[in-house]
PDB file with one MODEL, atoms N, CA, C and O in Angstrom:
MODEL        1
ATOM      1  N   UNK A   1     104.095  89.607  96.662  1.00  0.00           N
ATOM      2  CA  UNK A   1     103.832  88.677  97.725  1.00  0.00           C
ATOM      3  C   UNK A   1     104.272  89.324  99.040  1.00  0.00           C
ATOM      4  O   UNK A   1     105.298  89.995  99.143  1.00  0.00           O
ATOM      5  N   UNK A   2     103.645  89.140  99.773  1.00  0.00           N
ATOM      6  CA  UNK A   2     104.106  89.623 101.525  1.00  0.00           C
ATOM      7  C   UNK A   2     104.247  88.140 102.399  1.00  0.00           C
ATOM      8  O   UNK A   2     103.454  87.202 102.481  1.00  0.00           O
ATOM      9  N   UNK A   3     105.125  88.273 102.797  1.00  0.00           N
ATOM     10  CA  UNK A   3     106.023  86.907 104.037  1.00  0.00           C
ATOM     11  C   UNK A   3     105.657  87.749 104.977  1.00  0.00           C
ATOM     12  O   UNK A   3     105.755  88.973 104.892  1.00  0.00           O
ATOM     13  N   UNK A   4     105.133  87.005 106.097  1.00  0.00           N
ATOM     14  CA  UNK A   4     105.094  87.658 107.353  1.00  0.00           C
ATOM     15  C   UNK A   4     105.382  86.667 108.352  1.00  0.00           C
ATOM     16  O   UNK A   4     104.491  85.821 108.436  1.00  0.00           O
ATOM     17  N   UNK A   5     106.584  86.469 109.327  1.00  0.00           N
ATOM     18  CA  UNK A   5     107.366  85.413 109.768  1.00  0.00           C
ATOM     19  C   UNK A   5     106.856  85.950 111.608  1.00  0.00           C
ATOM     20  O   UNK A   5     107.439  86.967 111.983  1.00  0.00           O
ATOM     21  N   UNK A   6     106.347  85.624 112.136  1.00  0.00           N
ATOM     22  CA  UNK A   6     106.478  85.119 113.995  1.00  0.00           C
ATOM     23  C   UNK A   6     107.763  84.581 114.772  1.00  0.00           C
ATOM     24  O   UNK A   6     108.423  83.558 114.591  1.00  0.00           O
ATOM     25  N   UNK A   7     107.872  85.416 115.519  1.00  0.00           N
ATOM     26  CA  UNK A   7     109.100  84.721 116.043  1.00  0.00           C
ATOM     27  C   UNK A   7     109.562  85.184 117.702  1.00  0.00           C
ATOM     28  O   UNK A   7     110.122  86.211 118.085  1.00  0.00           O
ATOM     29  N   UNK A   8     109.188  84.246 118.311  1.00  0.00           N
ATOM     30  CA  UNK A   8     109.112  83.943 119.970  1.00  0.00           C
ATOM     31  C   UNK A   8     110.148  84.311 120.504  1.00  0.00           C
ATOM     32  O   UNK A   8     111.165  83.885 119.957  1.00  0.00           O
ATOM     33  N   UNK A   9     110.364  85.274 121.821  1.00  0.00           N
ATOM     34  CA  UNK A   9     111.457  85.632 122.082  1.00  0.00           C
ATOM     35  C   UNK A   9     111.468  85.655 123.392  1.00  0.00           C
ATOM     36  O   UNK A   9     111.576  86.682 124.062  1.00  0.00           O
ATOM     37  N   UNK A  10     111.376  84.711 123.756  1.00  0.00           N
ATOM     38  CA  UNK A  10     111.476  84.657 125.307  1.00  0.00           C
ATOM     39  C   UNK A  10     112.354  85.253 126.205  1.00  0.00           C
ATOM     40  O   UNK A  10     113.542  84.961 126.341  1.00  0.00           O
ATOM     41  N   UNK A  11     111.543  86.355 126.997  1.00  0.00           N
ATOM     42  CA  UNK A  11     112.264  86.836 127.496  1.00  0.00           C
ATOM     43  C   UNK A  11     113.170  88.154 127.420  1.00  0.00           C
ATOM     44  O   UNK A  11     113.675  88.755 128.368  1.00  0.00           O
ATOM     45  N   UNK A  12     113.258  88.485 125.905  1.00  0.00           N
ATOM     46  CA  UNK A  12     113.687  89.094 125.063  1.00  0.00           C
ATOM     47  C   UNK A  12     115.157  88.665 124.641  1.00  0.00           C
ATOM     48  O   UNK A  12     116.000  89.304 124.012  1.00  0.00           O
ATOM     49  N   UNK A  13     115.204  87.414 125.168  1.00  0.00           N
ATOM     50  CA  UNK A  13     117.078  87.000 125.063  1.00  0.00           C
ATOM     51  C   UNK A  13     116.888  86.949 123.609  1.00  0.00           C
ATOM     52  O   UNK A  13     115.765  87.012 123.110  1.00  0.00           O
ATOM     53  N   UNK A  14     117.712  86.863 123.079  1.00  0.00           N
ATOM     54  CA  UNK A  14     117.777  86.823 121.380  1.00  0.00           C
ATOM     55  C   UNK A  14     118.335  84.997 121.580  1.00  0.00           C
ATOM     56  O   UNK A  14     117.516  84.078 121.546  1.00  0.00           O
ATOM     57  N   UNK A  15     119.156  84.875 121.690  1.00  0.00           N
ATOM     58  CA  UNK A  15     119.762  83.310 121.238  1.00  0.00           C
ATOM     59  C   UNK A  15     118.782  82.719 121.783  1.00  0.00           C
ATOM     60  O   UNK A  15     118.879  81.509 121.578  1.00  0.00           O
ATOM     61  N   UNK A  16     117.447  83.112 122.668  1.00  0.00           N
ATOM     62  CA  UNK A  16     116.623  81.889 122.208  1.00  0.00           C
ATOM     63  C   UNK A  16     115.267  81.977 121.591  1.00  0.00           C
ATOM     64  O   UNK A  16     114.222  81.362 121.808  1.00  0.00           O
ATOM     65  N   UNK A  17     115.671  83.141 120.566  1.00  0.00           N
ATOM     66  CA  UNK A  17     114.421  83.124 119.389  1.00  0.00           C
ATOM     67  C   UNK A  17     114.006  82.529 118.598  1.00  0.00           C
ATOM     68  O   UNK A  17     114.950  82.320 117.836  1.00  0.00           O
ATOM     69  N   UNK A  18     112.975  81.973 118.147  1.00  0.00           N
ATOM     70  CA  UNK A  18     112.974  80.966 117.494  1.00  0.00           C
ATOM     71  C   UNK A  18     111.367  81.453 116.706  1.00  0.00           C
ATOM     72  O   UNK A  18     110.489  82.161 117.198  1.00  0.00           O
ATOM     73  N   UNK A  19     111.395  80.786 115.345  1.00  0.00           N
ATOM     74  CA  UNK A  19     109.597  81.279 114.696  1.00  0.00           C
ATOM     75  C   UNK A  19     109.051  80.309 114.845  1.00  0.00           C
ATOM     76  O   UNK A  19     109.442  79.141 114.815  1.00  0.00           O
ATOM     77  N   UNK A  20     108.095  80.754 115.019  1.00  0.00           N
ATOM     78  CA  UNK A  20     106.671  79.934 115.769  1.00  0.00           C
ATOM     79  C   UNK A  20     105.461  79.862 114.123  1.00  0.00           C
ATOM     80  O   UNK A  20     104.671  78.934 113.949  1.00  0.00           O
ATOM     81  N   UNK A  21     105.612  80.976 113.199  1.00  0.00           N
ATOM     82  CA  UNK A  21     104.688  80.806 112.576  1.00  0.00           C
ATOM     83  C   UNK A  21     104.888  81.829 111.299  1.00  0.00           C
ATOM     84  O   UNK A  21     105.340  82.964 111.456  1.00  0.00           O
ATOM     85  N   UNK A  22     104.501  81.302 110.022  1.00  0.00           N
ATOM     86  CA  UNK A  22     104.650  81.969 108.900  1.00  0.00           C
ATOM     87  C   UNK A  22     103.447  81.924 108.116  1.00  0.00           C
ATOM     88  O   UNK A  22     102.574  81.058 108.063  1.00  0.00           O
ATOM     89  N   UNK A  23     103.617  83.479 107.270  1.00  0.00           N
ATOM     90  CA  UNK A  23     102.316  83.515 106.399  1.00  0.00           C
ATOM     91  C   UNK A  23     102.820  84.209 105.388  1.00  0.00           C
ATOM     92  O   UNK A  23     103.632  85.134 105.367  1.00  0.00           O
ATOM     93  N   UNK A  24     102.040  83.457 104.257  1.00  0.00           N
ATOM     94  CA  UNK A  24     102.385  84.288 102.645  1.00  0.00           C
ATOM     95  C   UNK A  24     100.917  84.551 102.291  1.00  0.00           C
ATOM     96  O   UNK A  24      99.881  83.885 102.278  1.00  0.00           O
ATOM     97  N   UNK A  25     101.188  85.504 102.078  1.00  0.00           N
ATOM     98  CA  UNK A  25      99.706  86.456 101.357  1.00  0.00           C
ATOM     99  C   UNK A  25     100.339  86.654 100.122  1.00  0.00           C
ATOM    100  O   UNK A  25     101.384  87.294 100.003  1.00  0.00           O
ATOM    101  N   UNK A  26      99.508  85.924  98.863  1.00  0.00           N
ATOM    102  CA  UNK A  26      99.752  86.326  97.493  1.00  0.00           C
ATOM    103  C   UNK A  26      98.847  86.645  96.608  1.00  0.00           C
ATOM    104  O   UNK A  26      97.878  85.919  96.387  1.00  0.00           O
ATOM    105  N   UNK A  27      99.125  88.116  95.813  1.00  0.00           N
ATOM    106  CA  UNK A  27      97.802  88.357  95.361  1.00  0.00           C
ATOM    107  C   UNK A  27      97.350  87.775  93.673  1.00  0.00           C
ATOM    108  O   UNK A  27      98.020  87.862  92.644  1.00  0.00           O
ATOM    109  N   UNK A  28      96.041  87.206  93.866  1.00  0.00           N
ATOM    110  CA  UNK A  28      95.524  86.314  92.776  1.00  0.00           C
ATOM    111  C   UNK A  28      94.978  86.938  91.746  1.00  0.00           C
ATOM    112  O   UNK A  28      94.801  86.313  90.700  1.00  0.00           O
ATOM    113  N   UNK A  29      94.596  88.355  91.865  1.00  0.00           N
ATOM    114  CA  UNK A  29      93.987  88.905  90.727  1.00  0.00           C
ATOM    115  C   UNK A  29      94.901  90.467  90.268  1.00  0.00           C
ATOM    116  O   UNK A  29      94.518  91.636  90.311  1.00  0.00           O
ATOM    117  N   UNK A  30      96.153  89.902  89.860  1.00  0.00           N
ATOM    118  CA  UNK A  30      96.469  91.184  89.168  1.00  0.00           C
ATOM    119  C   UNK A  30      96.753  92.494  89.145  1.00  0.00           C
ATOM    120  O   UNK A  30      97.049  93.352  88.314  1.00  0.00           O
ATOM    121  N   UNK A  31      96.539  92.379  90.537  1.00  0.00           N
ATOM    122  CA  UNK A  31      97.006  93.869  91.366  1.00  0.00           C
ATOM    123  C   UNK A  31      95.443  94.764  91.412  1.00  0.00           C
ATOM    124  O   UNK A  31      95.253  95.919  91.792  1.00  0.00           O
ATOM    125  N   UNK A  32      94.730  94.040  91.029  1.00  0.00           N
ATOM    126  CA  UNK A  32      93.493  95.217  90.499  1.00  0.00           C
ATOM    127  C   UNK A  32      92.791  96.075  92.140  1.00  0.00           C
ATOM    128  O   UNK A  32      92.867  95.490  93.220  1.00  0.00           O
ATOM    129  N   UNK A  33      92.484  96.759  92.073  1.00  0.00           N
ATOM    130  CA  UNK A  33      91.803  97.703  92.881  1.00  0.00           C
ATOM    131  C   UNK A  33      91.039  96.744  93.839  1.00  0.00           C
ATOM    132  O   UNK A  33      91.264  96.708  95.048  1.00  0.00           O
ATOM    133  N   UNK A  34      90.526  96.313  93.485  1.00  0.00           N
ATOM    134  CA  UNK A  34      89.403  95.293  94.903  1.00  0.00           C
ATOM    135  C   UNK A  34      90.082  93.757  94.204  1.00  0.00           C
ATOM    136  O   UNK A  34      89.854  93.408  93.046  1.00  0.00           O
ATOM    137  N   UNK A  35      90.836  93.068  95.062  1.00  0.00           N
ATOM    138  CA  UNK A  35      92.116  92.121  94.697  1.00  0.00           C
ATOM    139  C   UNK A  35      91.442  90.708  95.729  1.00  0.00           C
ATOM    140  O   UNK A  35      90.694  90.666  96.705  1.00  0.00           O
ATOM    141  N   UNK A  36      92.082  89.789  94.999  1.00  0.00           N
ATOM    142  CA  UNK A  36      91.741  88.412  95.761  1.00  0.00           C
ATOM    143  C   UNK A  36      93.192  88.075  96.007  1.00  0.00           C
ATOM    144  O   UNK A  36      94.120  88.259  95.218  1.00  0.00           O
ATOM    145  N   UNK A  37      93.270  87.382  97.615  1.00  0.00           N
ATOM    146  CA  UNK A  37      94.886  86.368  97.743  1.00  0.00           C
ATOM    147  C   UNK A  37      94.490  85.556  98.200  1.00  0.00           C
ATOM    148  O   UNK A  37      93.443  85.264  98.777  1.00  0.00           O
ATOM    149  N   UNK A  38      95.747  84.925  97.839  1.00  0.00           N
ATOM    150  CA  UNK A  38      95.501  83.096  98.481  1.00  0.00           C
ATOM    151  C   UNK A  38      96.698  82.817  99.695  1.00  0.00           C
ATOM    152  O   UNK A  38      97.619  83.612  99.508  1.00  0.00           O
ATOM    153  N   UNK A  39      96.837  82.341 100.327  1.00  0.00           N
ATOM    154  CA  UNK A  39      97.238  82.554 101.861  1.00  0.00           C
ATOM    155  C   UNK A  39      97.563  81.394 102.073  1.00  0.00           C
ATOM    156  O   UNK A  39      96.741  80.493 101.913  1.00  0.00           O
ATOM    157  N   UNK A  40      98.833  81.146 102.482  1.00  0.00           N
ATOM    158  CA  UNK A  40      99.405  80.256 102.809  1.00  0.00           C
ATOM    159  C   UNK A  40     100.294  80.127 104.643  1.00  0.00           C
ATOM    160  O   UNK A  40     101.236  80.779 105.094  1.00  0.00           O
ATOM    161  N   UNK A  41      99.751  79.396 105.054  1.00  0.00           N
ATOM    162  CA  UNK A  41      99.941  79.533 106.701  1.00  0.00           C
ATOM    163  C   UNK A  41     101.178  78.190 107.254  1.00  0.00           C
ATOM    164  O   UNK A  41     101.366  77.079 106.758  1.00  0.00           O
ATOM    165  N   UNK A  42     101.565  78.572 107.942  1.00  0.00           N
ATOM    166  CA  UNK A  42     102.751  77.602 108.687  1.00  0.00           C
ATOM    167  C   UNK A  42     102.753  77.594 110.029  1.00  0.00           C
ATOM    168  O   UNK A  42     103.175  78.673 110.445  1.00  0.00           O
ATOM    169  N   UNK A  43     102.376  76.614 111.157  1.00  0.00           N
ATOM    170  CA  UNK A  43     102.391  77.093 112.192  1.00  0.00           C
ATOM    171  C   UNK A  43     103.576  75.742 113.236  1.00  0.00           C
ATOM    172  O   UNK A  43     103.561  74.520 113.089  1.00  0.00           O
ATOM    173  N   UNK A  44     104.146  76.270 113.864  1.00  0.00           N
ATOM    174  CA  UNK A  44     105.049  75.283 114.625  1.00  0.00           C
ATOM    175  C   UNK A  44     104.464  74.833 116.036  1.00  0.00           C
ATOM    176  O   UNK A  44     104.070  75.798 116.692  1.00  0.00           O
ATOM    177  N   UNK A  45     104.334  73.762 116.578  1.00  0.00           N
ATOM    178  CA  UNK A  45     103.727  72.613 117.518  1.00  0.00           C
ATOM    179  C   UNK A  45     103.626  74.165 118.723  1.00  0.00           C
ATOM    180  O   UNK A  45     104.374  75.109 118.981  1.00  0.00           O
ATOM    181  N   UNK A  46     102.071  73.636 119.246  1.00  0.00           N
ATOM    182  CA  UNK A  46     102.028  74.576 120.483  1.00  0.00           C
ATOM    183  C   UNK A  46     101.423  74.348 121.402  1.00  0.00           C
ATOM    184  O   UNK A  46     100.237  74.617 121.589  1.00  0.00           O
ATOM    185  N   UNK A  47     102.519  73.556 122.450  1.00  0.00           N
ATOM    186  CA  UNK A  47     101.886  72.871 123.125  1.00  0.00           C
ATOM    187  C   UNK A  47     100.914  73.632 124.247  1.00  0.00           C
ATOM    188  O   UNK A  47     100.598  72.798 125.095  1.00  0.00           O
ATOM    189  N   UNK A  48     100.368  74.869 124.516  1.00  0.00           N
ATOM    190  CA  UNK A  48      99.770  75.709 125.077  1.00  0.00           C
ATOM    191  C   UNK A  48      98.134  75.201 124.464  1.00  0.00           C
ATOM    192  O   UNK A  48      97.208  74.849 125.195  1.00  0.00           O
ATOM    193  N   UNK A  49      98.091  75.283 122.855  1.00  0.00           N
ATOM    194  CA  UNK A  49      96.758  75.387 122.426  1.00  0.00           C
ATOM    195  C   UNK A  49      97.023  74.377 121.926  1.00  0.00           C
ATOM    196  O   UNK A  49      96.547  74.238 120.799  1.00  0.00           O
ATOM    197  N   UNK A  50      98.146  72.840 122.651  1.00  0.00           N
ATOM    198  CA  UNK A  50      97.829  71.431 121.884  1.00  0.00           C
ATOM    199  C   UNK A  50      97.398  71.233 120.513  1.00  0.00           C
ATOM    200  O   UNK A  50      96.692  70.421 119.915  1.00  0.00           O
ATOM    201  N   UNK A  51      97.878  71.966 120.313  1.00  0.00           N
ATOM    202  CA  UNK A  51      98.384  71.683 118.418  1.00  0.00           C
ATOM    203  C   UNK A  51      99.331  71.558 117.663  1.00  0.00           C
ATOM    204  O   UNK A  51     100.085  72.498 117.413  1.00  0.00           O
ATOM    205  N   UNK A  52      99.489  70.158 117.070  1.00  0.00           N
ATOM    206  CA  UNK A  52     100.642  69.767 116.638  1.00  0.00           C
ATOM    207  C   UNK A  52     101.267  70.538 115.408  1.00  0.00           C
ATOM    208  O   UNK A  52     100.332  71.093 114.830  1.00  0.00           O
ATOM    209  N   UNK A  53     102.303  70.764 114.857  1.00  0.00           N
ATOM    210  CA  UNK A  53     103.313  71.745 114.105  1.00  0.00           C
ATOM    211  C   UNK A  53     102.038  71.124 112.708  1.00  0.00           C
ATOM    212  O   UNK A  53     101.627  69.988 112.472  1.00  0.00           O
ATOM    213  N   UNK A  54     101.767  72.331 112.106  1.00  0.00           N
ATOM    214  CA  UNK A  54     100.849  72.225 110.801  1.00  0.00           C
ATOM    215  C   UNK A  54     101.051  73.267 109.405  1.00  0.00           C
ATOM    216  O   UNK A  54     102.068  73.897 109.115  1.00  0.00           O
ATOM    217  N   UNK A  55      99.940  73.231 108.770  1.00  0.00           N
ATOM    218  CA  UNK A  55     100.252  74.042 107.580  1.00  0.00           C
ATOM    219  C   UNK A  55      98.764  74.514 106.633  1.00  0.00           C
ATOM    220  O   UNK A  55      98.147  73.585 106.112  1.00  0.00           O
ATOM    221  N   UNK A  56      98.536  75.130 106.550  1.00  0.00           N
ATOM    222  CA  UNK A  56      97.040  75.510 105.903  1.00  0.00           C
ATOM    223  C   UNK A  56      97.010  76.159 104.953  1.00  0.00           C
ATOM    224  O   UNK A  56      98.070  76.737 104.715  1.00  0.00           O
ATOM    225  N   UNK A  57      95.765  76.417 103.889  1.00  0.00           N
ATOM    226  CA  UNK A  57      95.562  77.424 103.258  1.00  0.00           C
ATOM    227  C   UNK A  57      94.296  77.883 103.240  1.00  0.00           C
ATOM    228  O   UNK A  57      93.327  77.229 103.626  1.00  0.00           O
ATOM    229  N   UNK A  58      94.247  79.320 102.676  1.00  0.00           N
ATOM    230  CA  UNK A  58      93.075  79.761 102.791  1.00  0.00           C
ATOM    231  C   UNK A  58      93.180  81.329 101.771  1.00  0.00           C
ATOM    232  O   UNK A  58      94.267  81.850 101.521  1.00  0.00           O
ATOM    233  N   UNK A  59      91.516  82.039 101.165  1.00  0.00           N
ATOM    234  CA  UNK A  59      91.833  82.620 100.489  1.00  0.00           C
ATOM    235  C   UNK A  59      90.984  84.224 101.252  1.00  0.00           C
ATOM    236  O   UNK A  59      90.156  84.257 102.163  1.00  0.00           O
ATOM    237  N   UNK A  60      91.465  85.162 100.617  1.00  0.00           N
ATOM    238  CA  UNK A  60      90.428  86.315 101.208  1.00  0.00           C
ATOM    239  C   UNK A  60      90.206  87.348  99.832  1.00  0.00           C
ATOM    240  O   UNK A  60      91.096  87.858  99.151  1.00  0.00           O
ATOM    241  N   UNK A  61      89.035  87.449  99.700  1.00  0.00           N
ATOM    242  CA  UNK A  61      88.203  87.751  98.530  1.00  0.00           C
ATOM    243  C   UNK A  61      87.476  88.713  98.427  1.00  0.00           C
ATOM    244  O   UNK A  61      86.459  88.726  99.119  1.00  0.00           O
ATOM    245  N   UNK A  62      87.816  90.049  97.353  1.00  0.00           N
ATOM    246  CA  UNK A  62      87.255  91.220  97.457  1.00  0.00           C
ATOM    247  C   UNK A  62      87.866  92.380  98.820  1.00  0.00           C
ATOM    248  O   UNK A  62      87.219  92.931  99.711  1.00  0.00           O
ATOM    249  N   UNK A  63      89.148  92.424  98.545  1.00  0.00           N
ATOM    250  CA  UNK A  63      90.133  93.259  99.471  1.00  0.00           C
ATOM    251  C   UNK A  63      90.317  94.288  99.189  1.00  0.00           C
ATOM    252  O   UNK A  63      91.528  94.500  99.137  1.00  0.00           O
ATOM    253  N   UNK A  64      89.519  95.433  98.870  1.00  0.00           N
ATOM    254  CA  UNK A  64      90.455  97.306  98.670  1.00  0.00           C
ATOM    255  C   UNK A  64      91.542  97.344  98.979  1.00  0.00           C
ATOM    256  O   UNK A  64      91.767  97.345 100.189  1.00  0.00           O
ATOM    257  N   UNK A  65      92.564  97.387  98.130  1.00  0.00           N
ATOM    258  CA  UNK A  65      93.892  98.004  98.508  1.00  0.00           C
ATOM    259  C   UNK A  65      93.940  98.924  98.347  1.00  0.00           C
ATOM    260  O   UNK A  65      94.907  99.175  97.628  1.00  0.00           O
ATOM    261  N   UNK A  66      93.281  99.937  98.675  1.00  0.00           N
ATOM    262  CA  UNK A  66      93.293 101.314  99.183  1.00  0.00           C
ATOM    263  C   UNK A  66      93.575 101.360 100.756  1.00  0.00           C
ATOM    264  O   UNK A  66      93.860 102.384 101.377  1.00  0.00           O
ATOM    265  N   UNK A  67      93.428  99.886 101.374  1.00  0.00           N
ATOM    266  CA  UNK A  67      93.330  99.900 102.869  1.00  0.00           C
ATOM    267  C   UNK A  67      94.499 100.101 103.306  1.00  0.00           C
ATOM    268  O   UNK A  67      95.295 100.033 102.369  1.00  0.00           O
ATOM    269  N   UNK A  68      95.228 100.418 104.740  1.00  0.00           N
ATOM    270  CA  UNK A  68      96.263  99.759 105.201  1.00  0.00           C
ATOM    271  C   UNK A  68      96.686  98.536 105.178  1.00  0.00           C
ATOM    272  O   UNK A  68      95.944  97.598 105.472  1.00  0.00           O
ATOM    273  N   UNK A  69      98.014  98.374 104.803  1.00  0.00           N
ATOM    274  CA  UNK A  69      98.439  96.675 105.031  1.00  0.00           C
ATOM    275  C   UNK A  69      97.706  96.247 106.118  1.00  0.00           C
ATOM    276  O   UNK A  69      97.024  95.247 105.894  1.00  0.00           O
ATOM    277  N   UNK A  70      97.635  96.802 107.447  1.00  0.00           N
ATOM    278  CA  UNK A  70      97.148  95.794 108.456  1.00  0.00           C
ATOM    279  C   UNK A  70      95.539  95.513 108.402  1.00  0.00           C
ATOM    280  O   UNK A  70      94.984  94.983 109.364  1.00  0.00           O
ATOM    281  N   UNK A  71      94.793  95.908 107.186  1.00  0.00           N
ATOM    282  CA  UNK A  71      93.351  95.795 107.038  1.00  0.00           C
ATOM    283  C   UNK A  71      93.459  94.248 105.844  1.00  0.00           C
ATOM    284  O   UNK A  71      92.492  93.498 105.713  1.00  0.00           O
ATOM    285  N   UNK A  72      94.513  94.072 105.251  1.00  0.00           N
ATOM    286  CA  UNK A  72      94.730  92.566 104.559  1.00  0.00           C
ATOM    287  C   UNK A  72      95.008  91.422 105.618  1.00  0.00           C
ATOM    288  O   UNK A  72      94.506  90.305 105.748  1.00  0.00           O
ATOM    289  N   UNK A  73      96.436  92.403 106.654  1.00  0.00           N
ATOM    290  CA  UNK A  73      96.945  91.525 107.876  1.00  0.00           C
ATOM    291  C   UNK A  73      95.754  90.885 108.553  1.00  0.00           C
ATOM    292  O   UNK A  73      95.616  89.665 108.471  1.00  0.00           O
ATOM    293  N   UNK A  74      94.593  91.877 109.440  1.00  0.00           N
ATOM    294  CA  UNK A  74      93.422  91.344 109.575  1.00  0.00           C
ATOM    295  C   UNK A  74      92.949  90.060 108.812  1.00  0.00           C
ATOM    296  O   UNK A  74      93.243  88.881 109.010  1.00  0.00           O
ATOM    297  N   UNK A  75      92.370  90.469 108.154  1.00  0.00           N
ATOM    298  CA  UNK A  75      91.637  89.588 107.200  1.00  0.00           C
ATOM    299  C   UNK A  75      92.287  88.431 106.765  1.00  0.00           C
ATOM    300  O   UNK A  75      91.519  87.536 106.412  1.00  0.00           O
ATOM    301  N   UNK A  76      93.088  88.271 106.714  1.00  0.00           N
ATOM    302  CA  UNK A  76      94.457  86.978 106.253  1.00  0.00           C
ATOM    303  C   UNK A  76      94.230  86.190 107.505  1.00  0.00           C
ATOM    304  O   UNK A  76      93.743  85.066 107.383  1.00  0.00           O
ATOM    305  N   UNK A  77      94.537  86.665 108.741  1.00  0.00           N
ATOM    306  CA  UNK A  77      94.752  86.097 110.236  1.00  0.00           C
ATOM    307  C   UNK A  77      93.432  85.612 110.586  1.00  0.00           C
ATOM    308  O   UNK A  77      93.358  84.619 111.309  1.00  0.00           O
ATOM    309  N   UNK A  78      91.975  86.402 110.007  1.00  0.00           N
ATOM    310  CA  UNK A  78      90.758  85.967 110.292  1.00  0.00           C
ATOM    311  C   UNK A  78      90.577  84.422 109.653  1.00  0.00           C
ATOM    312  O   UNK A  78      90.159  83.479 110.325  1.00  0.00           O
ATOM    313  N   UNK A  79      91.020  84.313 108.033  1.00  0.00           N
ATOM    314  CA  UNK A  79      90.702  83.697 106.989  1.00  0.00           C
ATOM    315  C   UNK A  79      91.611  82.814 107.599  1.00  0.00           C
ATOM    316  O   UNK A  79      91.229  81.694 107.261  1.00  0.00           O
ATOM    317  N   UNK A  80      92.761  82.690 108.427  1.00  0.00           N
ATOM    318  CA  UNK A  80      94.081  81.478 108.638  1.00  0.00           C
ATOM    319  C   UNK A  80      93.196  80.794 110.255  1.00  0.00           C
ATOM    320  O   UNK A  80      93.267  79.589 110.496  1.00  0.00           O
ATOM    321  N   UNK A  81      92.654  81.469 110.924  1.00  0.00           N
ATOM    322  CA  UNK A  81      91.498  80.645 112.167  1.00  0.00           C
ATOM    323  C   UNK A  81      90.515  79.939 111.304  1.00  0.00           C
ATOM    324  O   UNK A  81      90.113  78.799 111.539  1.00  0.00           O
ATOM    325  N   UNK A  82      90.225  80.513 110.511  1.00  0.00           N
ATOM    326  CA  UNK A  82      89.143  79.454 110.004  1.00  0.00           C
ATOM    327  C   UNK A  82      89.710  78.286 108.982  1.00  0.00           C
ATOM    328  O   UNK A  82      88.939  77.327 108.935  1.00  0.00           O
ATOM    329  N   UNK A  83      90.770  78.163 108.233  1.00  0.00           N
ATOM    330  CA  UNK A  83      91.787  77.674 107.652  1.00  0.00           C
ATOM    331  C   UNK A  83      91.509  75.995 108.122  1.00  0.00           C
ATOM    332  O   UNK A  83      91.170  75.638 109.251  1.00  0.00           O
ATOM    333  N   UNK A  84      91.728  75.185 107.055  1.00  0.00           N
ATOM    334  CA  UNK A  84      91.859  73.643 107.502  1.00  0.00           C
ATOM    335  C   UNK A  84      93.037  73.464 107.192  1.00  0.00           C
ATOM    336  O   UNK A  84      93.673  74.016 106.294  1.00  0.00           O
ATOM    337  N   UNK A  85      93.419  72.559 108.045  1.00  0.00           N
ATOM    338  CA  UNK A  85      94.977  72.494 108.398  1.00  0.00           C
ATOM    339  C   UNK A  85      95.656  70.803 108.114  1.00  0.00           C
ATOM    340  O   UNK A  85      94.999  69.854 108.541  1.00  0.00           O
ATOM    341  N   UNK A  86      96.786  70.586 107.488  1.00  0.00           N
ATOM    342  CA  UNK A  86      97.164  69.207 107.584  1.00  0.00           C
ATOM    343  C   UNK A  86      98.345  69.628 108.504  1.00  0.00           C
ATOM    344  O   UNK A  86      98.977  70.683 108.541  1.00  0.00           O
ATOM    345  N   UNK A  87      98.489  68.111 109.476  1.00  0.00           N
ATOM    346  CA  UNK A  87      99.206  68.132 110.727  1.00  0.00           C
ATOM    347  C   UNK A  87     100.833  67.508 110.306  1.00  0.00           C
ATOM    348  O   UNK A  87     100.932  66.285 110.410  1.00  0.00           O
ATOM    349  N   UNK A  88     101.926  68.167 109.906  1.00  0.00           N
ATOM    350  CA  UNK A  88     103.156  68.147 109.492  1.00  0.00           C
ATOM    351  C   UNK A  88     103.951  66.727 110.388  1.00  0.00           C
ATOM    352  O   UNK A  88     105.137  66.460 110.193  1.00  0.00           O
TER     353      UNK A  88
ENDMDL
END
């Protein structure tokens, strides 16, 4: 499984960092060569893009892991915009 945690740093002060948003990418088929995950998203209230603190899922299907991690990262982040969301 890969956690991949967001976390706002205004400013760069540290004491007022805080995460804004989490994602679990878990893989569904077994490790196999061209792999399916199912994706689990967390996002905290933003009042910029007026969206209240939520939670989604979503899956991404037929992935080469031959790729770089950030070619799943992609594709996870594509698959979490299109994602339906219940409002926490």
């Amino acid at each position: 499984m890969i956690l991949i945690t967001i976390d706002l740093v205004p400013g760069g002060i540290q004491p007022w960092r805080r995460t804004i948003a989490s994602m679990r990418i878990a893989n569904a088929s077994g490790l196999a060569d061209i792999s399916d995950y199912d994706i689990d998203v967390l996002e905290a209230a933003n009042p910029l893009a007026n969206t209240p603190p939520r939670n989604g899922s979503c899956s991404v299907i037929g992935h080469d892991r031959h790729q770089t991690i950030w070619a799943l990262v992609a594709r996870a982040a594509e698959a979490a915009m299109k994602a339906e969301y219940d409002d926490l």
